[in-house]
C-alpha positions in Angstrom: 0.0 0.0 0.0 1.3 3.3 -1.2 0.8 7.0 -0.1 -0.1 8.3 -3.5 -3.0 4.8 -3.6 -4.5 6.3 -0.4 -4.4 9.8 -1.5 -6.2 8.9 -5.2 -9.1 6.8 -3.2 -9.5 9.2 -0.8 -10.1 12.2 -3.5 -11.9 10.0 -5.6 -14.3 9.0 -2.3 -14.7 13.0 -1.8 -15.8 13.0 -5.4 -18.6 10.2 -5.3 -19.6 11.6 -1.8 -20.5 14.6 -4.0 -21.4 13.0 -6.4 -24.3 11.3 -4.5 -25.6 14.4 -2.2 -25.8 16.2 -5.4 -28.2 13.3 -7.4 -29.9 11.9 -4.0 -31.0 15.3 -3.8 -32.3 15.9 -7.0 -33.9 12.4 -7.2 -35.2 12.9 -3.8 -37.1 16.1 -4.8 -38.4 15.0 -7.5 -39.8 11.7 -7.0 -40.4 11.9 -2.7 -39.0 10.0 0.0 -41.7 7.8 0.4 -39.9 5.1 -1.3 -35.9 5.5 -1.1 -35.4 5.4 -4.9 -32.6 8.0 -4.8 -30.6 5.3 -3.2 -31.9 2.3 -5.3 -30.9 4.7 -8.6 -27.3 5.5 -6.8 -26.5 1.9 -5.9 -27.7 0.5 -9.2 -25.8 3.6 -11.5 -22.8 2.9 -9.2 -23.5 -1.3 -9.8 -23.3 -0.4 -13.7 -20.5 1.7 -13.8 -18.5 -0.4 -11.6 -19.1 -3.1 -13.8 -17.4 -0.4 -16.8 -14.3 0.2 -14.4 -13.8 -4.0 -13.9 -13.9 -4.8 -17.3 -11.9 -2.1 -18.9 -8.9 -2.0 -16.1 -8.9 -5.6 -15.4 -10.3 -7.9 -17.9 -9.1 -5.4 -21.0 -6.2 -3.4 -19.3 -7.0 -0.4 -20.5 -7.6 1.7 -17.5 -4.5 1.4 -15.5 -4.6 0.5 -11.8 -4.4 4.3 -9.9 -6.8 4.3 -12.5 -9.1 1.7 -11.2 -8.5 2.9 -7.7 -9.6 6.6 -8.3 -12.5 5.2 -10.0 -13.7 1.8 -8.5 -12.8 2.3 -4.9 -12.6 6.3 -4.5 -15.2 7.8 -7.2 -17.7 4.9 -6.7 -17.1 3.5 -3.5 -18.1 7.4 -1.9 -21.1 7.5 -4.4 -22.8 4.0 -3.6 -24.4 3.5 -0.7 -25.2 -0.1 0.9 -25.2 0.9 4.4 -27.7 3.6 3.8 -29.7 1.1 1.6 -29.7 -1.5 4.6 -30.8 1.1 6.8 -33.7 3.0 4.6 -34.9 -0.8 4.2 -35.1 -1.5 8.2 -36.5 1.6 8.9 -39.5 1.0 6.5 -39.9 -2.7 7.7 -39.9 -0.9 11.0 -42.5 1.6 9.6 -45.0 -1.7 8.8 -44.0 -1.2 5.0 -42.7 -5.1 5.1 -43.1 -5.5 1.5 -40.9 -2.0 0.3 -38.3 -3.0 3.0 -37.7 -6.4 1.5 -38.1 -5.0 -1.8 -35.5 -2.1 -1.3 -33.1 -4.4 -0.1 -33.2 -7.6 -2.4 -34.6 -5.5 -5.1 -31.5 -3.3 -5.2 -29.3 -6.4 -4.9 -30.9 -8.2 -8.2 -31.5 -5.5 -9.9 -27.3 -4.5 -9.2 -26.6 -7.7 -9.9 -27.8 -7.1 -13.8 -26.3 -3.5 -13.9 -23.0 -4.9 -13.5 -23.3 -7.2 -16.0 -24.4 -4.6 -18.2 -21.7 -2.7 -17.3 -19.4 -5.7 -18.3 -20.7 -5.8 -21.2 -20.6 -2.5 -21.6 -17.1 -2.2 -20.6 -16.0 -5.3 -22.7 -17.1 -3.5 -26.3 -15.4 -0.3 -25.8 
């Protein structure tokens, strides 16, 4: 582990931090908070995009790895956000919304699961 890897996650985790205030917000205020979809659209952009990063630093070497640190860990790791997605989910189960909880929470998983393979695909033709 290297000083200048630390220092490239870290501004990169400042960035998706942003990055995700910014569009939560926007999302937020345009569809409510009744349901958390600001967090289901952040986790599954971040799920496709990651699935871009993997593909063209790892698979296809074209993004190089401070690359796929700024990017993958930094940049996307401050902009998802699973412990906020486990925690909107409990708090509507807790709420007597059951059915949106489980739906949040799984829903967000599957539905990630096929952004990042659309983002390897994705990734895989540029």
């Amino acid at each position: 582990m290297k000083l200048s890897d630390i220092a490239v996650v870290v501004i990169g985790a400042g960035i998706g931090g942003g990055a995700r205030y910014v569009l939560g917000t926007v999302i937020a205020e345009r569809w409510g908070t009744s349901f958390p979809w600001h967090t289901f659209v952040i986790n599954i952009t971040g799920a496709f995009l990651l699935g871009i990063v993997m593909a063209t630093s790892v698979e296809r070497g074209l993004l190089p790895a401070h690359g796929r640190l700024f990017l993958g860990v930094g940049i996307l790791g401050g902009y998802t956000t699973f412990s906020t997605l486990s925690y909107e989910s409990m708090a509507l189960m807790e709420r007597g919304l059951w059915t949106a909880g489980v739906l949040n929470m799984f829903g967000s998983g599957l539905v990630g699961l096929v952004a990042v393979l659309a983002g390897l695909v994705v990734g895989r033709l540029v």
